[in-house]
KOLSE-425547 format. One record per atom (N, C-alpha, C): x, y, z; residue in one letter. Coordinates in steps of 0.02 Angstrom, whole numbers, plus 50000, padded with zeros to 5 digits. Example, Ala and Ser with C-alpha at 12.3 -4.5 7.8 and 13.67 -1.06 7.14 Angstrom:
2
506604971650390A 506154977550390A 506604983550390A 506424988850354S 506844994750357S 506455000250394S 
This chain:
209
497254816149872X 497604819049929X 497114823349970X 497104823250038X 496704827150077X 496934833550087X 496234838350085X 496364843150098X 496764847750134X 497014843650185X 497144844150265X 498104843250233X 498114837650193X 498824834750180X 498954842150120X 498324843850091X 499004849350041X 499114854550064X 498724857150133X 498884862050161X 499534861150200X 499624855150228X 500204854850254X 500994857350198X 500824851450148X 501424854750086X 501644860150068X 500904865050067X 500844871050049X 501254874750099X 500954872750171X 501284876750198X 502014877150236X 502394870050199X 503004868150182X 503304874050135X 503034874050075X 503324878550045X 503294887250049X 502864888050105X 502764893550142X 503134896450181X 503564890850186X 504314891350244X 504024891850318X 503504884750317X 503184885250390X 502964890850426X 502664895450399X 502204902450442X 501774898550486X 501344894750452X 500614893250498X 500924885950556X 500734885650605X 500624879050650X 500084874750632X 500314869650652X 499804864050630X 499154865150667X 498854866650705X 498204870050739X 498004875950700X 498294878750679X 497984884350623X 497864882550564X 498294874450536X 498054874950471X 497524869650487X 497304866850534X 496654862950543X 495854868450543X 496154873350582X 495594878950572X 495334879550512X 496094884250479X 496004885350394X 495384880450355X 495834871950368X 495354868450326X 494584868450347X 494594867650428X 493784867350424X 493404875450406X 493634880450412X 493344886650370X 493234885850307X 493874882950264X 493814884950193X 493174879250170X 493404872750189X 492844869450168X 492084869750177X 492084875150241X 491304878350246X 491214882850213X 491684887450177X 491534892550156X 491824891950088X 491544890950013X 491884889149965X 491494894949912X 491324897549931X 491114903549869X 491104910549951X 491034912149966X 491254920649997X 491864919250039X 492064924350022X 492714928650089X 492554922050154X 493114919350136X 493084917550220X 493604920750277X 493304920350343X 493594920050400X 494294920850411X 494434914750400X 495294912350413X 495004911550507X 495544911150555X 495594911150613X 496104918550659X 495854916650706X 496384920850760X 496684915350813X 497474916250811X 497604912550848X 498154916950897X 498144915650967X 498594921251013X 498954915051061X 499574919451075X 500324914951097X 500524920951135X 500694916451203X 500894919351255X 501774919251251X 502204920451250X 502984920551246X 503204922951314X 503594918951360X 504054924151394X 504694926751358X 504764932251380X 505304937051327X 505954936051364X 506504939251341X 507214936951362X 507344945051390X 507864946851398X 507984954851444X 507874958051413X 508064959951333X 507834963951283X 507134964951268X 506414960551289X 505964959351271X 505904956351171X 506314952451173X 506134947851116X 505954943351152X 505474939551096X 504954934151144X 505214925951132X 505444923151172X 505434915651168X 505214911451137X 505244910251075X 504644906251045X 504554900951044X 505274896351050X 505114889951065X 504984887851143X 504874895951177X 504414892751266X 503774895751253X 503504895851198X 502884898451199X 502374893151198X 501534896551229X 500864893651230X 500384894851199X 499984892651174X 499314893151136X 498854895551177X 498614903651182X 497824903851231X 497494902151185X 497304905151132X 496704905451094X 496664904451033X 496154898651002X 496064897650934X 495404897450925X 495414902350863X 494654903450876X 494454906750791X 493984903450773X 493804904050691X 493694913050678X 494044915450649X 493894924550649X 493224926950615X 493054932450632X 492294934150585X 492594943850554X 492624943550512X 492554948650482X 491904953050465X 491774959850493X 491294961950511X 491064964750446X 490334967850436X 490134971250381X 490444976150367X 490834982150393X 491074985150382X 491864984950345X 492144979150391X 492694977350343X 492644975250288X 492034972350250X 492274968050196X 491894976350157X 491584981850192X 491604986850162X 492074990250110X 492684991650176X 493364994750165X 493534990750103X 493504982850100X 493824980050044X 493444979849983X 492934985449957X 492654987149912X 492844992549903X 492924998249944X 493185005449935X 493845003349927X 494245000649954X 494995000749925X 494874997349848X 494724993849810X 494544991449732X 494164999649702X 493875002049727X 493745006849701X 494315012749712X 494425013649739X 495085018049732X 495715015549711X 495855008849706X 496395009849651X 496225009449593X 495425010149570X 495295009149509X 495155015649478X 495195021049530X 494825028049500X 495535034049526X 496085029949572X 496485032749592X 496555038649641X 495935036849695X 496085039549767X 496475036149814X 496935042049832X 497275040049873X 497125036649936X 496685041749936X 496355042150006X 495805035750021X 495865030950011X 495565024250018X 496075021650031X 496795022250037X 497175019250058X 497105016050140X 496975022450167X 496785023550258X 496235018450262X 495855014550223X 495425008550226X 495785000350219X 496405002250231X 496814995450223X 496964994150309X 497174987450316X 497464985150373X 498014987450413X 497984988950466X 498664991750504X 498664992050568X 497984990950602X 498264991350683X 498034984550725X 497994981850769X 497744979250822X 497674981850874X 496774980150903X 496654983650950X 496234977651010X 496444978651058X 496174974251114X 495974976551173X 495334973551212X 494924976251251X 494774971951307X 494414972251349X 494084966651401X 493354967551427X 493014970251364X 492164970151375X 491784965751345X 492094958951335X 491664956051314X 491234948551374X 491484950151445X 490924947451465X 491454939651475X 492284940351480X 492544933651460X 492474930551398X 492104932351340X 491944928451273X 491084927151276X 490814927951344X 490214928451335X 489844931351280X 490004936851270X 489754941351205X 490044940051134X 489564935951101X 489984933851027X 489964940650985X 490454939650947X 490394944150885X 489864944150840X 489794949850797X 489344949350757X 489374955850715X 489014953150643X 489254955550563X 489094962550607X 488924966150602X 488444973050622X 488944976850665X 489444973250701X 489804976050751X 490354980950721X 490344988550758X 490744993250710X 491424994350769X 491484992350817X 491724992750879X 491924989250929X 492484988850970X 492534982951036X 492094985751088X 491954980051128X 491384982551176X 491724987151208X 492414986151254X 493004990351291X 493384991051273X 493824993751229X 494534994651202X 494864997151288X 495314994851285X 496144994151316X 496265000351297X 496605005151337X 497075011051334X 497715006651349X 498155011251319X 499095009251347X 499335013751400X 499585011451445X 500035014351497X 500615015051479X 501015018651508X 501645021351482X 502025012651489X 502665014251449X 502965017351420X 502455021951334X 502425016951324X 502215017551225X 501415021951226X 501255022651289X 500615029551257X 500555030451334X 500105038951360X 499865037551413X 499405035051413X 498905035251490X 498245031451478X 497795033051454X 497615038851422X 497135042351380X 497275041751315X 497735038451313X 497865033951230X 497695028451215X 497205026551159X 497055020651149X 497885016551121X 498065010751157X 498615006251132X 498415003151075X 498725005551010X 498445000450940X 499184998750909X 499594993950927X 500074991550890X 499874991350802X 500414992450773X 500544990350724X 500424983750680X 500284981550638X 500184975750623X 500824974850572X 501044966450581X 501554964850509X 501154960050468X 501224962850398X 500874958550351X 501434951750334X 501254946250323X 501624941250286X 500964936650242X 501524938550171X 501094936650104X 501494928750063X 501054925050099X 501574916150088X 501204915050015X 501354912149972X 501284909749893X 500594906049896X 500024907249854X 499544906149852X 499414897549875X 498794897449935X 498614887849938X 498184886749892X 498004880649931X 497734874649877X 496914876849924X 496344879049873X 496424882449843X 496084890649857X 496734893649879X 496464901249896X 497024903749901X 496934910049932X 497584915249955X 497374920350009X 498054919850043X 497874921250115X 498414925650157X 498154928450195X 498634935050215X 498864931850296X 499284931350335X 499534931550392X 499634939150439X 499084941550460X 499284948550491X 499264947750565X 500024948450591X 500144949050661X 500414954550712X 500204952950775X 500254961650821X 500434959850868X 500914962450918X 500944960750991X 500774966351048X 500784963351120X 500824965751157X 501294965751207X 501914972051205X 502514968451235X 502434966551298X 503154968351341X 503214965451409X 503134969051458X 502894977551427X 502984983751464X 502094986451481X 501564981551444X 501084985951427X 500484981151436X 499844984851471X 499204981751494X 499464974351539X 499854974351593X 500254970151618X 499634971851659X 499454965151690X 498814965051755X 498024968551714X 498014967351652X 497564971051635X 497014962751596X 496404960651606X 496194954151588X 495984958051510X 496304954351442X 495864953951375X 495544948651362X 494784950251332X 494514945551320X 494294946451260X 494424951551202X 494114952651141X 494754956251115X 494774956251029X 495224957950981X 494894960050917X 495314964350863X 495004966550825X 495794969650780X 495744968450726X 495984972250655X 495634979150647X 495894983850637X 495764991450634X 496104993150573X 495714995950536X 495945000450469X 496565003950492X 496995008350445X 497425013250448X 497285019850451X 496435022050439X 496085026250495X 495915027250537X 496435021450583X 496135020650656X 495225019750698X 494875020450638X 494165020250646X 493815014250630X 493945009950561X 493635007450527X 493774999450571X 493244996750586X 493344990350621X 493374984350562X 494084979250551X 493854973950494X 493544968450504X 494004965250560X 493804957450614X 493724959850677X 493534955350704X 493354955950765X 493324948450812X 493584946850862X 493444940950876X 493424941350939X 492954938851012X 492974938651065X 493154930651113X 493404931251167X 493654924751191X 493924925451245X 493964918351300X 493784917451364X 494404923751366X 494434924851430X 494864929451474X 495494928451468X 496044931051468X 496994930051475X 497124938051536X 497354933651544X 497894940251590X 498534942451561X 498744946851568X 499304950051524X 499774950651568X 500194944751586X 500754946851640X 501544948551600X 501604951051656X 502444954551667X 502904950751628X 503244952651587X 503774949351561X 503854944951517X 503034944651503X 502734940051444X 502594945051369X 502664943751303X 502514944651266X 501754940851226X 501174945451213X 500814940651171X 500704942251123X 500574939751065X 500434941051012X 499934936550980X 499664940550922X 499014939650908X 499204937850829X 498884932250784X 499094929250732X 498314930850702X 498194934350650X 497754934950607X 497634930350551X 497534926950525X 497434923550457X 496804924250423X 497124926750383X 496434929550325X 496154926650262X 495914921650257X 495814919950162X 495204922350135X 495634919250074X 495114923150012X 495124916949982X 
């Protein structure tokens, strides 16, 4: 059976999280990467939202698919968190996953990522409503933990940007942020999107191990 076919099963019994364009990513990562931490992908979906701002999903679009790179520093954090639950600091907790943060200094995607990178070139402030502009905007992230694939295990961490916020503002780069708001994990840059009115986007993390 192909690789490609047990990911699909798998992710049958996953209760369909991933799209079929993400689990093609998956496979060509994992099969490049079969002994370290891989990648996973980033994939971002444009939604128009309904009056409430819940997002449309079956009118939604694909901007961006794009293989993710996890920076030196993140796969840091995921040594200090093993060490603190092994010695029982708390305080390595704040080295786990929790925000998304997005910017537009990367040049359109001109500027690739890279291991060394502790930072987005421009982080995005939020305009009101949800911060003023001297606030960096870092949504929340939701974790979803689907039953181990064939053969790895893999985290789904996703973030949006509602219908109220960086509207007219071009992103061209993204990034996973610790729960110290400091610590950079992934990082991924890519062509330009505009963030219009009334649209929801959101940003799909996939992480394996």
């Amino acid at each position: 059976m192909s690789f490609l076919r047990r990911l699909r099963r798998w992710n049958q019994k996953a209760g369909g999280l991933f799209l079929p364009e993400e689990l093609a990513v998956q496979e060509k990562v994992r099969l490049r990467e079969r002994v370290k931490l891989a990648e996973g992908c980033l994939a971002i979906y444009e939604y128009p939202a309904a009056d409430d701002g819940t997002p449309l999903r079956e009118k939604g679009r694909c901007l961006v698919l794009e293989e993710n790179l996890i920076v030196n520093c993140g796969r840091a954090s995921l040594a200090a968190l093993q060490r603190g639950t092994y010695d029982g600091g708390a305080a390595f907790g704040t080295l786990d996953l929790g925000k998304l943060a997005v910017g537009n200094g990367s040049g359109g995607g001109g500027t690739l990522p890279l291991p060394a990178d502790t930072s987005l070139a421009n982080e995005l402030t939020g305009p009101a409503p949800l911060a003023p502009p001297s606030i960096i905007l870092r949504p929340s992230l939701i974790a979803t933990l689907p039953p181990p694939g064939p053969p790895f295990m893999t985290n789904l961490w996703t973030g949006q940007i509602g219908t109220a916020d960086l509207n007219g503002y071009s992103i061209d780069e993204a990034a996973l942020v610790c729960l110290d708001d400091t610590t950079l994990f992934s990082y991924r840059t890519f062509a330009a999107q505009t963030k219009a009115a009334g649209f929801v986007i959101e940003f799909r993390w996939t992480i394996l191990f």
